[in-house]
N, CA, C and O atoms as CSV, one atom per row, in Angstrom:
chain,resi,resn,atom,element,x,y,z
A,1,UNK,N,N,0.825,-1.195,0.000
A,1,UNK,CA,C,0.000,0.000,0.000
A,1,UNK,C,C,0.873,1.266,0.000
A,1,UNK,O,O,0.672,2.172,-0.808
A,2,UNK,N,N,1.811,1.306,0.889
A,2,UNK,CA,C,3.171,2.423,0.269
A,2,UNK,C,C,3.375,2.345,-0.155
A,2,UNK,O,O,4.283,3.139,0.090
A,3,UNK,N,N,3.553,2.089,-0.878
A,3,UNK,CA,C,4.519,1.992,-2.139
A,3,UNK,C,C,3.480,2.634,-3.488
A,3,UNK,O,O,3.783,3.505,-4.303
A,4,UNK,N,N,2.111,1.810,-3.361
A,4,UNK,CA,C,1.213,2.709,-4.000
A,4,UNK,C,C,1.059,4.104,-4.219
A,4,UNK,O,O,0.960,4.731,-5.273
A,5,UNK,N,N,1.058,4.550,-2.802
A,5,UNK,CA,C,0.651,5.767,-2.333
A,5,UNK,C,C,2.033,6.854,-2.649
A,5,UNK,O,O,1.700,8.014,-2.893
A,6,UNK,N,N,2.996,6.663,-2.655
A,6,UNK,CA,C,4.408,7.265,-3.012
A,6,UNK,C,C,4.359,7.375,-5.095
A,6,UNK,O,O,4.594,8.290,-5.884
A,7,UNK,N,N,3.922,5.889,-5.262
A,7,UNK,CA,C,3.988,6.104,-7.057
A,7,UNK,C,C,2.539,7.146,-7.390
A,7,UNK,O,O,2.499,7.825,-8.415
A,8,UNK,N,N,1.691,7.144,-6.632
A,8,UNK,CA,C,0.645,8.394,-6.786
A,8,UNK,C,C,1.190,9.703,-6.515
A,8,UNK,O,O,1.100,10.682,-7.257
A,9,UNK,N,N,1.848,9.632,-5.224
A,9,UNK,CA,C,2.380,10.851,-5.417
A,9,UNK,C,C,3.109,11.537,-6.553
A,9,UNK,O,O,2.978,12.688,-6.970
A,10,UNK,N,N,4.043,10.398,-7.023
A,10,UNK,CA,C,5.050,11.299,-7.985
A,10,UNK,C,C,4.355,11.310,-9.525
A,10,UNK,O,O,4.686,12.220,-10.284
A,11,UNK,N,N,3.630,10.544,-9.866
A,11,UNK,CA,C,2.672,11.059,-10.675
A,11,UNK,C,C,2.042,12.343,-10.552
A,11,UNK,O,O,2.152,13.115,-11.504
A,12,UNK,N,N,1.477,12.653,-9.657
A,12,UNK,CA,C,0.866,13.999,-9.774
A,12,UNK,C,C,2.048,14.675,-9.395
A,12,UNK,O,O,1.585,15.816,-9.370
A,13,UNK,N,N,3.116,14.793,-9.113
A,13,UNK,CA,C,4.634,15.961,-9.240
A,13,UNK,C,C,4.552,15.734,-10.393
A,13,UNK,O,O,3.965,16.698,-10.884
A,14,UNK,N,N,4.852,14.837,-11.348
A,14,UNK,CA,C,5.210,14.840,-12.820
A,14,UNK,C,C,4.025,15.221,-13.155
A,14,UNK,O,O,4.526,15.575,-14.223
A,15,UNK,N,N,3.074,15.457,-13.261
A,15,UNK,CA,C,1.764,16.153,-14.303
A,15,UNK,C,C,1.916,17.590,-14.186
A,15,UNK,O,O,1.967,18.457,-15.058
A,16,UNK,N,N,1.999,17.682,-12.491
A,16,UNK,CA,C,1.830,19.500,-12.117
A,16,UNK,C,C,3.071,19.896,-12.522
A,16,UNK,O,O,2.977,20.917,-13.204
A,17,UNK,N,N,4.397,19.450,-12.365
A,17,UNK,CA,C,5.762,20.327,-13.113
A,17,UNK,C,C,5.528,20.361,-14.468
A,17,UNK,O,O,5.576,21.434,-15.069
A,18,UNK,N,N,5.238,19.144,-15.126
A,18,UNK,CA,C,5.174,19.810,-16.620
A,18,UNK,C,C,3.848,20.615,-17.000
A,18,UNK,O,O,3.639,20.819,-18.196
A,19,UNK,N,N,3.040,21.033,-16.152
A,19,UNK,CA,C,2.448,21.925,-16.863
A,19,UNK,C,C,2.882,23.146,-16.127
A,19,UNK,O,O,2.783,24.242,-16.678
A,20,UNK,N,N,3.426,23.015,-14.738
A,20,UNK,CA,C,4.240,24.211,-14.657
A,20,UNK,C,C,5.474,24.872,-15.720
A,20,UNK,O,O,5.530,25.981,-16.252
A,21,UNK,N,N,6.366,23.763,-15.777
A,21,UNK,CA,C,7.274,23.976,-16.246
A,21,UNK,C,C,7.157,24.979,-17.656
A,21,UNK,O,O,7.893,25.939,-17.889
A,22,UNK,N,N,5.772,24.376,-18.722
A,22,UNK,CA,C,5.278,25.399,-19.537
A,22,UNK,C,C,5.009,26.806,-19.325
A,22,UNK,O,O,5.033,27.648,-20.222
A,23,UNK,N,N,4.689,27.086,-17.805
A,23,UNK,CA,C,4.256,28.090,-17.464
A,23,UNK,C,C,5.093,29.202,-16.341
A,23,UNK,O,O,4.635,29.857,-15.406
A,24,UNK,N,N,6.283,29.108,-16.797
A,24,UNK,CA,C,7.334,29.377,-15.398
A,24,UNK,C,C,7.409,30.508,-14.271
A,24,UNK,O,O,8.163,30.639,-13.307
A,25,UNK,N,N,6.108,31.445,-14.860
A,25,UNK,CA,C,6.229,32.369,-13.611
A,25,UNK,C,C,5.137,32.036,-12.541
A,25,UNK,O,O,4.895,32.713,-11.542
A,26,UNK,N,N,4.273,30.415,-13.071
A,26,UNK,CA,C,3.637,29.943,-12.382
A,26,UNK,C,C,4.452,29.192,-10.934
A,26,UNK,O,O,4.152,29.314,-9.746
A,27,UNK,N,N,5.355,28.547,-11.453
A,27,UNK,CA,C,6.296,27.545,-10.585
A,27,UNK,C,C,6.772,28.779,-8.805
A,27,UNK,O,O,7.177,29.933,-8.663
A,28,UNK,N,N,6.489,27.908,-8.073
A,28,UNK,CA,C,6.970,27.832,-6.773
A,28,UNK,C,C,7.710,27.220,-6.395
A,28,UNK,O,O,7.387,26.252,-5.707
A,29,UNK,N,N,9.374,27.570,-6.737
A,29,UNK,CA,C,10.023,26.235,-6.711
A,29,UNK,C,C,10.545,25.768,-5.554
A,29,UNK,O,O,11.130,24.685,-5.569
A,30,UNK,N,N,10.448,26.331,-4.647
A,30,UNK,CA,C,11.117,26.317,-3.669
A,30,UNK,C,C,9.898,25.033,-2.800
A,30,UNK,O,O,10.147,23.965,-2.241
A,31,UNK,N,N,8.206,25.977,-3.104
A,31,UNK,CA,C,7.541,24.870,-2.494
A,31,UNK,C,C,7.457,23.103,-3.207
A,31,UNK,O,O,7.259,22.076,-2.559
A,32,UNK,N,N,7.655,23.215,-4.534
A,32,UNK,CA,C,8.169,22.099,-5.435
A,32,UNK,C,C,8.950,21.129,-4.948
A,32,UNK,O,O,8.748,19.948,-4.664
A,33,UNK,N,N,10.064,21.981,-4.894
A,33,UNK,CA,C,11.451,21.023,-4.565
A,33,UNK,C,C,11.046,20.312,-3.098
A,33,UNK,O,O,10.900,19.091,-3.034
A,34,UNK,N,N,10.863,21.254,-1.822
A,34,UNK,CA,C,10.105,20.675,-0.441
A,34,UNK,C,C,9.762,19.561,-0.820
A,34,UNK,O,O,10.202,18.568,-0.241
A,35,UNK,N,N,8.732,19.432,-2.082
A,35,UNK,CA,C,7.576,18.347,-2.054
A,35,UNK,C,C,8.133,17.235,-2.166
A,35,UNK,O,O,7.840,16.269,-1.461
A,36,UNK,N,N,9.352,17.225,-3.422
A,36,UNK,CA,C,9.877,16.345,-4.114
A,36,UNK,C,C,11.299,15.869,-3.053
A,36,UNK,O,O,11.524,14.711,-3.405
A,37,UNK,N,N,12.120,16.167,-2.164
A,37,UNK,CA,C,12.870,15.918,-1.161
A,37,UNK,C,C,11.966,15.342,0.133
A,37,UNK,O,O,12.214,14.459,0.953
A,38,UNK,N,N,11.148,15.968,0.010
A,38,UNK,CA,C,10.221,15.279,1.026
A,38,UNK,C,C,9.937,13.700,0.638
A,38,UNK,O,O,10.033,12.863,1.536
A,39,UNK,N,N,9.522,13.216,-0.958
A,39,UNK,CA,C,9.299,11.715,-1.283
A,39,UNK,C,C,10.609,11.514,-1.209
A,39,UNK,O,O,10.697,10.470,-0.565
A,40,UNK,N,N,11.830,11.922,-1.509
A,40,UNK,CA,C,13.117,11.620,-1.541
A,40,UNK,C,C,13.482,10.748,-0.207
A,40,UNK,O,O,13.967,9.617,-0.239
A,41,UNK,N,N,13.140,11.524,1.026
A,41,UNK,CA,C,13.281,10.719,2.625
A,41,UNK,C,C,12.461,9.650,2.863
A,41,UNK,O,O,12.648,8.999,3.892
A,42,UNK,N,N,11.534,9.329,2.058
A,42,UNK,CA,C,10.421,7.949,2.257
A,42,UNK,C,C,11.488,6.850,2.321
A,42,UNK,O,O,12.529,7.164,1.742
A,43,UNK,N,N,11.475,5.319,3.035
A,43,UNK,CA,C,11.657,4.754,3.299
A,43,UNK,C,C,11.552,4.052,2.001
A,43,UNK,O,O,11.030,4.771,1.149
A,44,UNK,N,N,11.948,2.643,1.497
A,44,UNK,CA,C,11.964,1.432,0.716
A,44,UNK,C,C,11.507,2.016,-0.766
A,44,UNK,O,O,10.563,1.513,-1.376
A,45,UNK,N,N,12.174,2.984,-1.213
A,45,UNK,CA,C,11.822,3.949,-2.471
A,45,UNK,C,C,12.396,3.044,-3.403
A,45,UNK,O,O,13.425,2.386,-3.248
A,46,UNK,N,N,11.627,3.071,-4.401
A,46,UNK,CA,C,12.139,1.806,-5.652
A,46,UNK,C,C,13.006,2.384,-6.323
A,46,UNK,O,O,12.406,3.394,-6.691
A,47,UNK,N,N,14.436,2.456,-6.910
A,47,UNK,CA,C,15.186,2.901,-7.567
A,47,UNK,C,C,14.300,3.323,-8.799
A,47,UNK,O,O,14.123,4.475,-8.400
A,48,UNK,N,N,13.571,3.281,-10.047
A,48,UNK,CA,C,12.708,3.984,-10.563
A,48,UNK,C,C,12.316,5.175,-10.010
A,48,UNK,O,O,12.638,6.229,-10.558
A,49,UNK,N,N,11.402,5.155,-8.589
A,49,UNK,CA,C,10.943,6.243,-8.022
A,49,UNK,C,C,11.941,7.011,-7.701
A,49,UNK,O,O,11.574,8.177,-7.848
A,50,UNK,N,N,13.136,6.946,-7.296
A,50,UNK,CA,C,14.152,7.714,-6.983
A,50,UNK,C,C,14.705,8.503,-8.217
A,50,UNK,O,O,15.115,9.663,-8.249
A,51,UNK,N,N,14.610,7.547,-9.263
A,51,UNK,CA,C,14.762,8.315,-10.077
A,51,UNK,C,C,14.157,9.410,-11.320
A,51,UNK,O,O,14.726,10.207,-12.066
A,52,UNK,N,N,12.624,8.984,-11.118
A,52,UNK,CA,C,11.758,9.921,-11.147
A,52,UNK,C,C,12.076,11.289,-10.643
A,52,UNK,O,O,12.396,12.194,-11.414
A,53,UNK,N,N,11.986,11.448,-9.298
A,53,UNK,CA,C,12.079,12.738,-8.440
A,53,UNK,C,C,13.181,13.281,-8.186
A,53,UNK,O,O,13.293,14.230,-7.410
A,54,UNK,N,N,14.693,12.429,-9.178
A,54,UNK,CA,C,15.678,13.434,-9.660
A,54,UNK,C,C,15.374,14.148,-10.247
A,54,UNK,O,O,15.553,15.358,-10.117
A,55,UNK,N,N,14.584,13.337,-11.418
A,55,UNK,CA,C,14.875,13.868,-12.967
A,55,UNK,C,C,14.053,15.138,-12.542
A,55,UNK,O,O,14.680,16.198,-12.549
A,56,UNK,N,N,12.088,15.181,-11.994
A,56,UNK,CA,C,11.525,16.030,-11.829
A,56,UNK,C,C,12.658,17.417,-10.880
A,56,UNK,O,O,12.480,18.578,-11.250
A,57,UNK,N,N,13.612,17.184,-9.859
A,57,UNK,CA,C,14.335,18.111,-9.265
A,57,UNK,C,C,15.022,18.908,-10.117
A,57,UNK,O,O,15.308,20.103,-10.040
A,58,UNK,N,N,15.291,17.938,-11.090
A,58,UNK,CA,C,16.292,18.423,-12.340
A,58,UNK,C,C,15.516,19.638,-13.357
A,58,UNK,O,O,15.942,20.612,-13.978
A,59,UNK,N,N,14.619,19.229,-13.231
A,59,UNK,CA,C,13.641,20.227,-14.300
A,59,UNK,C,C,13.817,21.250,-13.751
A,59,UNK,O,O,14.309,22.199,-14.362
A,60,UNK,N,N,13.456,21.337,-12.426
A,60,UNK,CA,C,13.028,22.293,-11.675
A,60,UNK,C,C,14.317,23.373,-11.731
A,60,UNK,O,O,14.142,24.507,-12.177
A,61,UNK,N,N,15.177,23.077,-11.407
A,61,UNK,CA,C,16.592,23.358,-11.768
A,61,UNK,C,C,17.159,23.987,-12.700
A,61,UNK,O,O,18.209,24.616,-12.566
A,62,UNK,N,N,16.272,23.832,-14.122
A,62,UNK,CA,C,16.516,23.717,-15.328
A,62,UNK,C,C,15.750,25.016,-15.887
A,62,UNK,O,O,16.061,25.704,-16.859
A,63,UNK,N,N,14.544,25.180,-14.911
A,63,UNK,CA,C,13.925,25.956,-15.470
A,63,UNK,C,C,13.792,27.701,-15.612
A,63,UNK,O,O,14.307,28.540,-14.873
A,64,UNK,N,N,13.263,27.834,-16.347
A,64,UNK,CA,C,13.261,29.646,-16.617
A,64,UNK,C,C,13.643,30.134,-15.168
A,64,UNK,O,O,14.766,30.566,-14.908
A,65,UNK,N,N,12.675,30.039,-14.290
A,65,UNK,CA,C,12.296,30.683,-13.164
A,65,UNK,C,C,13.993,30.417,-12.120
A,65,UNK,O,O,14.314,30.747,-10.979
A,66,UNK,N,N,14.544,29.853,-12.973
A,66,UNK,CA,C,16.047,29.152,-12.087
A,66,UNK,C,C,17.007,30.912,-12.601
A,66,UNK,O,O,17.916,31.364,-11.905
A,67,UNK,N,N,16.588,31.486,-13.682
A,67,UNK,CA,C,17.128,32.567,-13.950
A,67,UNK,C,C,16.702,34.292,-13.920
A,67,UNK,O,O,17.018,35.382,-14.399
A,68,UNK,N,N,15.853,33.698,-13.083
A,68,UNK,CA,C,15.537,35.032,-12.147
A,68,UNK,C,C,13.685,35.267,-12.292
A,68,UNK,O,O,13.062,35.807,-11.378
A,69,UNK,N,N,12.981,34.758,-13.595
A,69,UNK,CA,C,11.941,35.541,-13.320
A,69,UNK,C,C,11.222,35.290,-12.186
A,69,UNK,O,O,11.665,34.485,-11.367
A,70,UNK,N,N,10.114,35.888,-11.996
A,70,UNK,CA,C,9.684,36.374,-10.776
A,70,UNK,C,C,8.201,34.746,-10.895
A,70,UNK,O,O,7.740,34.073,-11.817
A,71,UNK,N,N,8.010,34.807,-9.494
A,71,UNK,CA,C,7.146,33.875,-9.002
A,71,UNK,C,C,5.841,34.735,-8.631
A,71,UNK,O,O,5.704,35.822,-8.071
A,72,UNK,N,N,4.814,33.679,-9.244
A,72,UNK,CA,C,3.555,34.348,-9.214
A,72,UNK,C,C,2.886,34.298,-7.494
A,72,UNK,O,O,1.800,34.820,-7.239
């Protein structure tokens, strides 16, 4: 059942960043990243899932809003 509940989670991080990510003065990244370090500390994380919520950290990282514009 965890394990469920963790692959739900990062599904909905991966839906909401990429439609953030389209939208970058939408992104809160700071509350983002929280979210995504937060599944990072879960216990018995499947190497997949771990590497999911790089790649999503990575975006985040990557993105416009990483070069100054402003947060809505």
């Amino acid at each position: 059942m965890h394990v469920d509940i963790v692959k739900t989670e990062i599904g909905q991080l991966e839906k909401v960043l990429d439609a953030l990510i389209r939208r970058p003065r939408l992104i809160r990244r700071e509350y983002w990243i929280s979210q995504i370090e937060n599944l990072l500390e879960k216990p018995r994380l499947s190497p997949l899932d771990r590497q999911r919520l790089h790649a999503l950290r990575d975006l985040l990282g990557d993105s416009p809003a990483d070069s100054g514009s402003t947060y809505a």
